[in-house]
Predicted model as a PDB file, atoms N, CA, C, CB and O in Angstrom, pLDDT in the B-factor column:
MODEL        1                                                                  
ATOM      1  N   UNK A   1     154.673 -58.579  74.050  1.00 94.00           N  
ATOM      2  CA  UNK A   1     155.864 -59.365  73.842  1.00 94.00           C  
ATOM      3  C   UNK A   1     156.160 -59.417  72.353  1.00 94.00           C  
ATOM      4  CB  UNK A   1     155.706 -60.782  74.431  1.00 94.00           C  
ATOM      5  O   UNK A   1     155.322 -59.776  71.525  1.00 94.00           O  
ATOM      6  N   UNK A   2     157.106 -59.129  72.129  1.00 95.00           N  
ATOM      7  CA  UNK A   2     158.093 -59.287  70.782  1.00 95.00           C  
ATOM      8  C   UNK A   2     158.230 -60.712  70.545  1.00 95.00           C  
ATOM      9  CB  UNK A   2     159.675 -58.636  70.952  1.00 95.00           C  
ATOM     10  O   UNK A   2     158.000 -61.474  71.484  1.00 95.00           O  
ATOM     11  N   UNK A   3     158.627 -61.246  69.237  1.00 96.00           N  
ATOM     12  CA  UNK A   3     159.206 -62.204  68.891  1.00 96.00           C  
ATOM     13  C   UNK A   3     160.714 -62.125  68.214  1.00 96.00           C  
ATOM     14  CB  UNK A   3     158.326 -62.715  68.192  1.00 96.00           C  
ATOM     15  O   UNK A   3     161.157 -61.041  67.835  1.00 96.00           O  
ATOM     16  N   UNK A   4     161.400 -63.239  68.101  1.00 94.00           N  
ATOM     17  CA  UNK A   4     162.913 -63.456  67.963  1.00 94.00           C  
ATOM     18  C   UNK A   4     162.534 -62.947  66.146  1.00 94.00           C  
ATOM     19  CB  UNK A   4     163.706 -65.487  68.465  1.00 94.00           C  
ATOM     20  O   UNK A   4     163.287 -62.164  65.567  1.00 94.00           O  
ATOM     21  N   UNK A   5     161.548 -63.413  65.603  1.00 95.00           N  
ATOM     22  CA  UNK A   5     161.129 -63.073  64.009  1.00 95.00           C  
ATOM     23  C   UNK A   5     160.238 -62.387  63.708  1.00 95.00           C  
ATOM     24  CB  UNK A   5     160.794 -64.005  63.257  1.00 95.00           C  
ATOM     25  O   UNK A   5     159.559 -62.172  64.712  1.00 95.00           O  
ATOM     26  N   UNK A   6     159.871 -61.932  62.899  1.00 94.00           N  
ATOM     27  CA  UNK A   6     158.658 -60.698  62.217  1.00 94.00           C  
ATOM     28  C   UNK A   6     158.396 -59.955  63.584  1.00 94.00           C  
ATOM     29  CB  UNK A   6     156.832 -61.469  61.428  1.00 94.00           C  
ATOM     30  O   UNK A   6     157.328 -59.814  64.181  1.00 94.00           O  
ATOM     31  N   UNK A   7     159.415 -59.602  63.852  1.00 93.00           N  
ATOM     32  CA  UNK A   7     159.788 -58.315  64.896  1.00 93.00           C  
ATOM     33  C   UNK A   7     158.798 -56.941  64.304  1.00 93.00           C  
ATOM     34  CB  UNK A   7     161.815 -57.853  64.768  1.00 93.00           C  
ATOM     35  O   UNK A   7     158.502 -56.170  65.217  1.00 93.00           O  
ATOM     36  N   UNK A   8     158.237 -56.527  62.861  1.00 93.00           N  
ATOM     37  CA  UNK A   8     157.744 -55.396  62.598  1.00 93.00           C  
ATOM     38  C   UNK A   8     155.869 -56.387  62.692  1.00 93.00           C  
ATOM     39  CB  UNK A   8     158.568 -54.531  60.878  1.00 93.00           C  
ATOM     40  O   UNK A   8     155.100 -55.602  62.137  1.00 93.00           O  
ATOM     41  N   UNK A   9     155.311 -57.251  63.003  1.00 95.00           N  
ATOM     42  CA  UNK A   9     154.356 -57.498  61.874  1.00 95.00           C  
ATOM     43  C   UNK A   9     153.703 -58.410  63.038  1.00 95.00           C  
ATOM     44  CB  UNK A   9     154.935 -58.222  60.190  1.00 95.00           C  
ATOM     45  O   UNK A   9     152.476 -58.491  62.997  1.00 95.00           O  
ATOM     46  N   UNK A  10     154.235 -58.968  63.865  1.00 97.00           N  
ATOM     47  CA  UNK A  10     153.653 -60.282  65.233  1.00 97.00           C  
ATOM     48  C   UNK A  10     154.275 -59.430  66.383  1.00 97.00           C  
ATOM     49  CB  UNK A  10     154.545 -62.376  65.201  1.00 97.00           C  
ATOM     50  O   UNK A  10     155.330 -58.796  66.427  1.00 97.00           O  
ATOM     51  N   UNK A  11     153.208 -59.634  67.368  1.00 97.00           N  
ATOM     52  CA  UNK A  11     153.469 -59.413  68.818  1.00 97.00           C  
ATOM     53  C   UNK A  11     152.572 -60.483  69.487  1.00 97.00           C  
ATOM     54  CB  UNK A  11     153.112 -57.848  69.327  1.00 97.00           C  
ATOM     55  O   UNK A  11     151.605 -60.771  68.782  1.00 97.00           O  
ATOM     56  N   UNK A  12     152.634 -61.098  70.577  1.00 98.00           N  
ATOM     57  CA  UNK A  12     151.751 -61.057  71.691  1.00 98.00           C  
ATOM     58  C   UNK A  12     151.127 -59.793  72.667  1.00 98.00           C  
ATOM     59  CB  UNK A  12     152.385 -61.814  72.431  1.00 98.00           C  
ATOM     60  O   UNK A  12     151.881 -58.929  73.115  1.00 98.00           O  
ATOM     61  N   UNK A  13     150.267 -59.793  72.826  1.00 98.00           N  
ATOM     62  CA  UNK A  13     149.372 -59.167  73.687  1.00 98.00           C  
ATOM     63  C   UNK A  13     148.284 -59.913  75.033  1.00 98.00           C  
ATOM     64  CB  UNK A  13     148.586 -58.563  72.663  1.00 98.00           C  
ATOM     65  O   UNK A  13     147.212 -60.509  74.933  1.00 98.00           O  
ATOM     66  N   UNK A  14     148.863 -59.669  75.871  1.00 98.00           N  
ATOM     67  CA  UNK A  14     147.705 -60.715  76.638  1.00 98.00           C  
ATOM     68  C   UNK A  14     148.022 -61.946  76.365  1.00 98.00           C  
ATOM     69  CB  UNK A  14     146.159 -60.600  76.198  1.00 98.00           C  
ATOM     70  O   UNK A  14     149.171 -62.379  76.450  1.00 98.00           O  
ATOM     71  N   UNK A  15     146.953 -62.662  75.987  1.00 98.00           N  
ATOM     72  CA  UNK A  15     146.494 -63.747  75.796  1.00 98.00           C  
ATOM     73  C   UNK A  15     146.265 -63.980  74.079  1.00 98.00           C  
ATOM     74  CB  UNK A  15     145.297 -63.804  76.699  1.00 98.00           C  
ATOM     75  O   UNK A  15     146.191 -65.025  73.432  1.00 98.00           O  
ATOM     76  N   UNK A  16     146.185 -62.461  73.627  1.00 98.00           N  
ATOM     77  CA  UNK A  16     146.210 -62.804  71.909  1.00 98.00           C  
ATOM     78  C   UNK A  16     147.753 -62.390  71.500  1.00 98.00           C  
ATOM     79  CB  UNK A  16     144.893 -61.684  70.839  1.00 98.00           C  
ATOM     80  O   UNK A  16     148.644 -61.638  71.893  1.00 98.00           O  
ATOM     81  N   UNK A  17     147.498 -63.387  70.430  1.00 98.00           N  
ATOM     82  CA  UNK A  17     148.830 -63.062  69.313  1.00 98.00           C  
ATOM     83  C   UNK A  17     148.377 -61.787  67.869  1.00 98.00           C  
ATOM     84  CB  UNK A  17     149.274 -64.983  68.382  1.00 98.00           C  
ATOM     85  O   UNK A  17     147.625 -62.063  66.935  1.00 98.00           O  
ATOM     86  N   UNK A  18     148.685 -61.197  67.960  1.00 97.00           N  
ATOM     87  CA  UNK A  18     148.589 -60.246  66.955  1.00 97.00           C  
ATOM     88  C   UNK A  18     149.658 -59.917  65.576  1.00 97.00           C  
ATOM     89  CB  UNK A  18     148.528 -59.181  67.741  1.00 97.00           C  
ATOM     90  O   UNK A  18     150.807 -59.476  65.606  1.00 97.00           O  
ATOM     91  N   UNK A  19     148.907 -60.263  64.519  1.00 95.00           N  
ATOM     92  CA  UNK A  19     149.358 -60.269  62.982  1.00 95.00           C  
ATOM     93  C   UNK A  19     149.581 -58.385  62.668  1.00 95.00           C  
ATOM     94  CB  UNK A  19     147.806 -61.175  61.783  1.00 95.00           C  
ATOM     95  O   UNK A  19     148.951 -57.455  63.171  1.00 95.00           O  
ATOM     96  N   UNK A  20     150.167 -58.369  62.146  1.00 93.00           N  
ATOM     97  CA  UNK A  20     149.437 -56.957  61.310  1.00 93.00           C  
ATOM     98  C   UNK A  20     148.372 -55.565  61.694  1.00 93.00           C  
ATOM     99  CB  UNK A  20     148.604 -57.588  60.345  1.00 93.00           C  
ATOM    100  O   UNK A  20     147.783 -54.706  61.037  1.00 93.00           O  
ATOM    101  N   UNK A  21     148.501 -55.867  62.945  1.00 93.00           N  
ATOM    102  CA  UNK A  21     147.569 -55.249  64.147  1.00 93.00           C  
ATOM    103  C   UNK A  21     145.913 -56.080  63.733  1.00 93.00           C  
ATOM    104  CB  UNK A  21     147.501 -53.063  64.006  1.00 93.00           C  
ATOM    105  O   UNK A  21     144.918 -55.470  63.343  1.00 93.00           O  
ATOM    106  N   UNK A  22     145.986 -57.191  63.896  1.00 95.00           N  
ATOM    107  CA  UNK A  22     144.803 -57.757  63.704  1.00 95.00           C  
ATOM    108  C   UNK A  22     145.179 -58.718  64.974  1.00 95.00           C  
ATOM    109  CB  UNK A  22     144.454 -58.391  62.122  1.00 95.00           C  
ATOM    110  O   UNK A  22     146.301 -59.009  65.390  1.00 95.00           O  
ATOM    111  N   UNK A  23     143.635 -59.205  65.559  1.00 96.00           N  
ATOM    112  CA  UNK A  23     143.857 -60.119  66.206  1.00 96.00           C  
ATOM    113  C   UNK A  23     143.702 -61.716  65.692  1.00 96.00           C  
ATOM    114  CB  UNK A  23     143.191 -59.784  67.141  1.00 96.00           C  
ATOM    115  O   UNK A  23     142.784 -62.146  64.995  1.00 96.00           O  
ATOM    116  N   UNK A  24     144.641 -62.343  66.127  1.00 96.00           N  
ATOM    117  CA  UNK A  24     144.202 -63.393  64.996  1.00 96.00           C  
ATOM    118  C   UNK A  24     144.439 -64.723  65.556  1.00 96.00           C  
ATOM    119  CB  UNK A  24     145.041 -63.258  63.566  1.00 96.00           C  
ATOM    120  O   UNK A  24     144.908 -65.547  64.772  1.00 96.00           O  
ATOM    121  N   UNK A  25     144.171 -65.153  66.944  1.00 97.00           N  
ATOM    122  CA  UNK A  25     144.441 -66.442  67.779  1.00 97.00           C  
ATOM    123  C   UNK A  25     144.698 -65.920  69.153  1.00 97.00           C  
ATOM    124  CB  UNK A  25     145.740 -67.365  67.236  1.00 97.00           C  
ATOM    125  O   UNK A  25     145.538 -65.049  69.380  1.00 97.00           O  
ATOM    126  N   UNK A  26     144.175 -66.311  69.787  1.00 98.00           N  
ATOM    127  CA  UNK A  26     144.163 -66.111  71.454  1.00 98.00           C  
ATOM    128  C   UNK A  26     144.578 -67.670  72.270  1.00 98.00           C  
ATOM    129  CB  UNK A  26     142.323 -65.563  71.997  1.00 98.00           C  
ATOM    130  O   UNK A  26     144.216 -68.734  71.768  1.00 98.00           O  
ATOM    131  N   UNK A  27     145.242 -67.628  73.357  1.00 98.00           N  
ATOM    132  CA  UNK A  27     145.848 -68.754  74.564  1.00 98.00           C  
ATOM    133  C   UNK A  27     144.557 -68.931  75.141  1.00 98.00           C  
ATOM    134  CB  UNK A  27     147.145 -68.185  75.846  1.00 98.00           C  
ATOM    135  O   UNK A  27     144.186 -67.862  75.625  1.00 98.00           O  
ATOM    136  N   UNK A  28     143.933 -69.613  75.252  1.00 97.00           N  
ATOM    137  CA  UNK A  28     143.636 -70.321  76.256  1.00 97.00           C  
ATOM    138  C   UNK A  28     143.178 -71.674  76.623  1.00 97.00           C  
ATOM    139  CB  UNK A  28     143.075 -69.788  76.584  1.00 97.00           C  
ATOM    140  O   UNK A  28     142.248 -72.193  76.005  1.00 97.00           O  
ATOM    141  N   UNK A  29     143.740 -72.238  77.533  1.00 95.00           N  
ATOM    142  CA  UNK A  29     143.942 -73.517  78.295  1.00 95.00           C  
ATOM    143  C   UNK A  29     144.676 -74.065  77.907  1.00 95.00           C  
ATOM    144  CB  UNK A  29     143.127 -74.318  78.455  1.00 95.00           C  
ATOM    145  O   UNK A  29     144.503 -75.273  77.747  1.00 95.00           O  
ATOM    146  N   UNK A  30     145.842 -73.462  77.566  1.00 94.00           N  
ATOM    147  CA  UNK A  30     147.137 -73.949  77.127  1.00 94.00           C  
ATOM    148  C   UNK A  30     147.150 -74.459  75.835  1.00 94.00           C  
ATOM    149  CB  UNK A  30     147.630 -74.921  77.956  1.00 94.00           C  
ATOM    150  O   UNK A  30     147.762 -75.491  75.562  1.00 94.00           O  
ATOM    151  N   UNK A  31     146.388 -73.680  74.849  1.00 98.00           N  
ATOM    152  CA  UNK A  31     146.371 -74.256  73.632  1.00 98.00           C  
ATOM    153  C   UNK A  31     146.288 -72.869  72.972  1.00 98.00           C  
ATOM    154  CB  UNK A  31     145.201 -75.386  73.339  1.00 98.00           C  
ATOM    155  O   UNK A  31     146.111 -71.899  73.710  1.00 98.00           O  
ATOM    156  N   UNK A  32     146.398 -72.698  71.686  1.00 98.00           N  
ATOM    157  CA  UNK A  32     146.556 -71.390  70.828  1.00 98.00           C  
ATOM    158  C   UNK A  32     145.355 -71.701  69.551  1.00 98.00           C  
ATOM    159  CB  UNK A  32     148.422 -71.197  70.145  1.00 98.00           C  
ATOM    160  O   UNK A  32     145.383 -72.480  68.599  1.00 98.00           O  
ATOM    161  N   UNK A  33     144.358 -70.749  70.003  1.00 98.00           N  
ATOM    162  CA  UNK A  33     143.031 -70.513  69.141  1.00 98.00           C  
ATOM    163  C   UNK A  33     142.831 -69.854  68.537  1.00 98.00           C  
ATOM    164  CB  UNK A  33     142.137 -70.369  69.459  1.00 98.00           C  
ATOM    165  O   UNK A  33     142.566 -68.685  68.816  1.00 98.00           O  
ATOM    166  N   UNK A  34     142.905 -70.630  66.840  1.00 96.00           N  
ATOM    167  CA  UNK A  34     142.470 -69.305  65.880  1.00 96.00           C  
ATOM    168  C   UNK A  34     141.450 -68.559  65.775  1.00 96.00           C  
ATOM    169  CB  UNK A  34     142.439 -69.499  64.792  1.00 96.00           C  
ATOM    170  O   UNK A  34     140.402 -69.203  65.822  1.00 96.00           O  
ATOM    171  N   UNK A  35     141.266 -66.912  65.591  1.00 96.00           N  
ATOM    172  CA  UNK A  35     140.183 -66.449  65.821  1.00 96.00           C  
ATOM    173  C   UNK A  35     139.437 -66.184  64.418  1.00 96.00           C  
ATOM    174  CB  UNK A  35     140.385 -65.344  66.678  1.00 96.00           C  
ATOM    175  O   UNK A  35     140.350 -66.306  63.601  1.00 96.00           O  
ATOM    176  N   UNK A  36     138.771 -66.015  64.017  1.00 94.00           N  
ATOM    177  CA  UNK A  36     138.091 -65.299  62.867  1.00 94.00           C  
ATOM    178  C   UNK A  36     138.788 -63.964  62.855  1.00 94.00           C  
ATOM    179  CB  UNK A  36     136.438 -65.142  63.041  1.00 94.00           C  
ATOM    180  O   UNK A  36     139.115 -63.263  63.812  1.00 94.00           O  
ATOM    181  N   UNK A  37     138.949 -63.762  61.542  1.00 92.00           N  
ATOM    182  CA  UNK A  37     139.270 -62.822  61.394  1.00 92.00           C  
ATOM    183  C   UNK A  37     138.905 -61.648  60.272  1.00 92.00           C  
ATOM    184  CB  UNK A  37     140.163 -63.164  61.498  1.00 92.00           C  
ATOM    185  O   UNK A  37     137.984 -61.417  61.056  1.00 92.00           O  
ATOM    186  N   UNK A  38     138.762 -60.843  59.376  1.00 90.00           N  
ATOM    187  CA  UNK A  38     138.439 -60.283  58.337  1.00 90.00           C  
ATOM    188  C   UNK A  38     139.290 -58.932  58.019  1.00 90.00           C  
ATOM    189  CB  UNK A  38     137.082 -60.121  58.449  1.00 90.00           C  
ATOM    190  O   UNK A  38     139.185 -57.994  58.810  1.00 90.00           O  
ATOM    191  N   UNK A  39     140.076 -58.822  56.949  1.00 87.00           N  
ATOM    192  CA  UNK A  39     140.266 -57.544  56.897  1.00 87.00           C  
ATOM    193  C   UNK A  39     140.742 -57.414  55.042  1.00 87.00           C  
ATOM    194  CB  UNK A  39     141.492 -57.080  58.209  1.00 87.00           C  
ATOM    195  O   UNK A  39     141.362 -58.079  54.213  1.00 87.00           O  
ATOM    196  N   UNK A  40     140.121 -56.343  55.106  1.00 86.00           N  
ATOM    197  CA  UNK A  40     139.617 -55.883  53.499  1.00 86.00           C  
ATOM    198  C   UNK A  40     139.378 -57.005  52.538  1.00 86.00           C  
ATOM    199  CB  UNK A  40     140.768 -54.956  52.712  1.00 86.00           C  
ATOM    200  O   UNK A  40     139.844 -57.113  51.404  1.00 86.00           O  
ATOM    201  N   UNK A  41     138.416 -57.986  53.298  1.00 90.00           N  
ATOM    202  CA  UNK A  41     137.982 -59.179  52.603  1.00 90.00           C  
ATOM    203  C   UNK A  41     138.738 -60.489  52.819  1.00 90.00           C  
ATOM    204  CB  UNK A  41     138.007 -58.896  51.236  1.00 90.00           C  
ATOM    205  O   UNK A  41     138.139 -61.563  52.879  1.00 90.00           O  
ATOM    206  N   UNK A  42     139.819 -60.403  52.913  1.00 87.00           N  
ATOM    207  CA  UNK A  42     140.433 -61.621  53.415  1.00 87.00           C  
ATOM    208  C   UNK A  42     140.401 -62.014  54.581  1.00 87.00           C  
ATOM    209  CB  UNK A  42     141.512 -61.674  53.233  1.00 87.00           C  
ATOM    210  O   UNK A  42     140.542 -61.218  55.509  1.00 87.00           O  
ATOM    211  N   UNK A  43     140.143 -63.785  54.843  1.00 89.00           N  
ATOM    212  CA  UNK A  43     139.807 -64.095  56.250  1.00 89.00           C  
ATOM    213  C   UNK A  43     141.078 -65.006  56.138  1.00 89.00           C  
ATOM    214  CB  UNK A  43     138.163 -64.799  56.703  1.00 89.00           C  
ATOM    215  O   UNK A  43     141.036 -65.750  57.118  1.00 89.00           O  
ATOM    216  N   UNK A  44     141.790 -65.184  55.656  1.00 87.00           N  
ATOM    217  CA  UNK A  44     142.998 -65.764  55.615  1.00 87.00           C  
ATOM    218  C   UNK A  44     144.413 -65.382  54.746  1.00 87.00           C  
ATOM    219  CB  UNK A  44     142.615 -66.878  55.313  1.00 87.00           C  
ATOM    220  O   UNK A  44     144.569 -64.729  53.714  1.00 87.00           O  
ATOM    221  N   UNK A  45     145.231 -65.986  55.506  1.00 90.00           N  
ATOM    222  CA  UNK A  45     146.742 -65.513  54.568  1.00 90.00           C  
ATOM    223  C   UNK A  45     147.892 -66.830  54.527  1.00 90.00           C  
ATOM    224  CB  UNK A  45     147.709 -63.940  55.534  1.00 90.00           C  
ATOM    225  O   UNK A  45     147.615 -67.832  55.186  1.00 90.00           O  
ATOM    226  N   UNK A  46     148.886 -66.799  53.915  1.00 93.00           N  
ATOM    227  CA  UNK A  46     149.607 -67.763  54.069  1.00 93.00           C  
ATOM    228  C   UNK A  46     150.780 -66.708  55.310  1.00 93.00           C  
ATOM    229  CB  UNK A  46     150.173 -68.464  52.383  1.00 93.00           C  
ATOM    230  O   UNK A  46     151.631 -67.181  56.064  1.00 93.00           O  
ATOM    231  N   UNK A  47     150.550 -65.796  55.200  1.00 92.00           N  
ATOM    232  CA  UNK A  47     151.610 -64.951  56.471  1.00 92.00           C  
ATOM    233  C   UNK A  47     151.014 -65.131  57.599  1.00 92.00           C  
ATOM    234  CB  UNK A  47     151.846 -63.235  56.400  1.00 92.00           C  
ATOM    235  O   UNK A  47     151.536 -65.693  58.562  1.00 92.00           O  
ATOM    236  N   UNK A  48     149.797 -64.638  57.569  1.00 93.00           N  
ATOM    237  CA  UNK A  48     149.255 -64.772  59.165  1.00 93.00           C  
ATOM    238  C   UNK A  48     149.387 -66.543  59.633  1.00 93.00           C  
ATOM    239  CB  UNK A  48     147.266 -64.161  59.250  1.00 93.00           C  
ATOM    240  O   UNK A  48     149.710 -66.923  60.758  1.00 93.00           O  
ATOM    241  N   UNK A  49     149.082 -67.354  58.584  1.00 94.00           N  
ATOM    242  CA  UNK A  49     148.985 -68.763  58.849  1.00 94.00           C  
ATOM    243  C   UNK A  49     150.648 -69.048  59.398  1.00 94.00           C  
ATOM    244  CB  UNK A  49     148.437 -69.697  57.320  1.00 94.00           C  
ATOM    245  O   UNK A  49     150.790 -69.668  60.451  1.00 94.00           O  
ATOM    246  N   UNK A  50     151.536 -68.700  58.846  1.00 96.00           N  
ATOM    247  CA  UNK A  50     152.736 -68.748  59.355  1.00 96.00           C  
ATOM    248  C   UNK A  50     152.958 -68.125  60.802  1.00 96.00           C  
ATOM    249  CB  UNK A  50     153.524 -68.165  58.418  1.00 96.00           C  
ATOM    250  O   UNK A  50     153.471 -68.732  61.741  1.00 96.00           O  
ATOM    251  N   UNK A  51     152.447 -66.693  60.835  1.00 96.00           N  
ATOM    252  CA  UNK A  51     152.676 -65.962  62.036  1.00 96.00           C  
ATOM    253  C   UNK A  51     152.397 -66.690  63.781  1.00 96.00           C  
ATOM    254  CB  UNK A  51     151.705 -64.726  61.753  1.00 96.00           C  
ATOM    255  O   UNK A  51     152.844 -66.545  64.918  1.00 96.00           O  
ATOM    256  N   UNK A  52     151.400 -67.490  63.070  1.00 97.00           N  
ATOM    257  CA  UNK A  52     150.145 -68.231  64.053  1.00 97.00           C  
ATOM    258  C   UNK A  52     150.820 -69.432  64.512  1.00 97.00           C  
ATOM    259  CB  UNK A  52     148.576 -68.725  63.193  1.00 97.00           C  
ATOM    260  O   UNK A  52     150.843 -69.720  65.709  1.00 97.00           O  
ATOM    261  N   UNK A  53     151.490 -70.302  63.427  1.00 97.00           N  
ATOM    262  CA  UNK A  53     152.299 -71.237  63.952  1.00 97.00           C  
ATOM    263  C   UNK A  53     153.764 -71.085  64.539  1.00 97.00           C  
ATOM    264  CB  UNK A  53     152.333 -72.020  63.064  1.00 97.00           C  
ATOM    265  O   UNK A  53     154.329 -71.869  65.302  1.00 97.00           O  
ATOM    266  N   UNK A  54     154.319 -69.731  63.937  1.00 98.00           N  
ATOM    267  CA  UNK A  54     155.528 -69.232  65.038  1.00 98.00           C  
ATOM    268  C   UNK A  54     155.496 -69.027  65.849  1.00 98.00           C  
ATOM    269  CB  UNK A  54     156.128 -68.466  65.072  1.00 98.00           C  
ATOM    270  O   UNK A  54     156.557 -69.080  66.471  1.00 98.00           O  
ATOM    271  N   UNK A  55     154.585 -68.723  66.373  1.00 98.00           N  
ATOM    272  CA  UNK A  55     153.850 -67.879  67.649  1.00 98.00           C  
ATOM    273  C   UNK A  55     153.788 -69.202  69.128  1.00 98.00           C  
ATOM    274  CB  UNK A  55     151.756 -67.272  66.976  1.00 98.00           C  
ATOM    275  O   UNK A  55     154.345 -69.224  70.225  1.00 98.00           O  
ATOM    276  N   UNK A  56     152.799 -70.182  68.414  1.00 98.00           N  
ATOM    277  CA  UNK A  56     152.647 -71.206  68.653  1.00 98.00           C  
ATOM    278  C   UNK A  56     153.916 -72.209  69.074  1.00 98.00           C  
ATOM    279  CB  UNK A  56     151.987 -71.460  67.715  1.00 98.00           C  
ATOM    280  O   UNK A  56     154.260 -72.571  70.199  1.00 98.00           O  
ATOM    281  N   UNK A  57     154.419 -72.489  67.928  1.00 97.00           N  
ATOM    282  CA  UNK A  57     156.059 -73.081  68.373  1.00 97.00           C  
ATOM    283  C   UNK A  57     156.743 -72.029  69.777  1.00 97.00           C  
ATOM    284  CB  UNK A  57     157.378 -72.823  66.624  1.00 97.00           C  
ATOM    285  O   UNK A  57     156.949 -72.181  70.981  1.00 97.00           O  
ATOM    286  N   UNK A  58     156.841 -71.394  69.179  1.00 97.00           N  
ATOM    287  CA  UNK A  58     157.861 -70.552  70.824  1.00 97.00           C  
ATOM    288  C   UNK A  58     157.569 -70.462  71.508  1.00 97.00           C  
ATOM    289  CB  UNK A  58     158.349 -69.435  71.192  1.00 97.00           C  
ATOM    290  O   UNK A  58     158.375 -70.395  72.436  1.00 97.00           O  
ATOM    291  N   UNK A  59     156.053 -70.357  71.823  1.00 98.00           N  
ATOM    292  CA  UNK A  59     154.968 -70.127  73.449  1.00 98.00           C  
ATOM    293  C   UNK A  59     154.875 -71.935  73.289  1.00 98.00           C  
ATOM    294  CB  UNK A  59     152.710 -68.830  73.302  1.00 98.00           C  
ATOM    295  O   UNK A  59     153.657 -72.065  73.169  1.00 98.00           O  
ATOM    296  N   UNK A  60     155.286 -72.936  73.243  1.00 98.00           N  
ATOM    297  CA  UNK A  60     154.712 -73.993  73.376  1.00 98.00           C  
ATOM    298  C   UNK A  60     153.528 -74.842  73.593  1.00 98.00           C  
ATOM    299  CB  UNK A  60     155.093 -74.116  73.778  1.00 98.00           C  
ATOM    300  O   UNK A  60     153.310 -75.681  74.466  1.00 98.00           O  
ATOM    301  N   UNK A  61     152.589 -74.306  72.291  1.00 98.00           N  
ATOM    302  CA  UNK A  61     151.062 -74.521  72.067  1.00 98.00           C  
ATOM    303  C   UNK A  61     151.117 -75.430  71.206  1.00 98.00           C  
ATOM    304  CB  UNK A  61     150.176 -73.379  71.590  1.00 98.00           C  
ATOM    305  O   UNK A  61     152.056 -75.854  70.532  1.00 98.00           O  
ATOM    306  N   UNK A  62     149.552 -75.839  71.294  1.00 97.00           N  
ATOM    307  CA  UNK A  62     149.056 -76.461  69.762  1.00 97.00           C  
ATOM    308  C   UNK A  62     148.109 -75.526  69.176  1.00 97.00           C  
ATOM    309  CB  UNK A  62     148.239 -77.996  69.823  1.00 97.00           C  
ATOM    310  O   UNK A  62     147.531 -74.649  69.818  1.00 97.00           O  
ATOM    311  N   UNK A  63     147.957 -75.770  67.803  1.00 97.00           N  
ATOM    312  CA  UNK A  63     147.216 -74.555  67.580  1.00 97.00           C  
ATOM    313  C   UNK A  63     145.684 -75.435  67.105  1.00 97.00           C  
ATOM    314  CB  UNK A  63     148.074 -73.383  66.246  1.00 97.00           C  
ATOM    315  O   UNK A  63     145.551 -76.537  66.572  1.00 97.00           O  
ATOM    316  N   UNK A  64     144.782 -74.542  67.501  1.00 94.00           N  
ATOM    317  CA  UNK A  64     143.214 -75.182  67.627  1.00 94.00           C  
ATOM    318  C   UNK A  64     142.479 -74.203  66.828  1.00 94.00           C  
ATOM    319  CB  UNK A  64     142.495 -75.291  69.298  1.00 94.00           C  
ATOM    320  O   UNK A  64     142.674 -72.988  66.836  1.00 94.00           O  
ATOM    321  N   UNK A  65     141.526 -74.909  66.069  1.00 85.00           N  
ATOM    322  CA  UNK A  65     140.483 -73.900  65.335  1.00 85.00           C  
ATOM    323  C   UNK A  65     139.507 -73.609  66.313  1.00 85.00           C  
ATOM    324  CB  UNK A  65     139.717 -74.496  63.993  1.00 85.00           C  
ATOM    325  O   UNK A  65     138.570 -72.857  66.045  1.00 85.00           O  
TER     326      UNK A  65                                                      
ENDMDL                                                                          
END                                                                             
């Protein structure tokens, strides 16, 4: 699944939401879970942190560490 925004950069897949082809928060029990993540040293971003809560808002989650 596409989103209405960052159409090149966020998708859903399944049950995960995917950044940048990273996985980076998965659905389940009706809540949106951030996953660990790592890539070329960074385990965080202020984009993916955004991506995660857009994601979240439109699928109607909360988002959970």
């Amino acid at each position: 699944m596409k989103f209405n925004k960052y159409t090149l950069n966020l998708r859903k897949e399944g049950n995960y939401i995917i950044s940048y082809n990273t996985k980076v928060a998965e659905i389940k029990n009706g809540e949106l879970h951030k996953l660990d993540w790592n890539v070329g040293g960074m385990t965080t971003s202020p984009t993916t942190s955004k991506h995660i809560n857009y994601a979240a808002n439109e699928l109607g989650l909360i988002v959970v560490k």
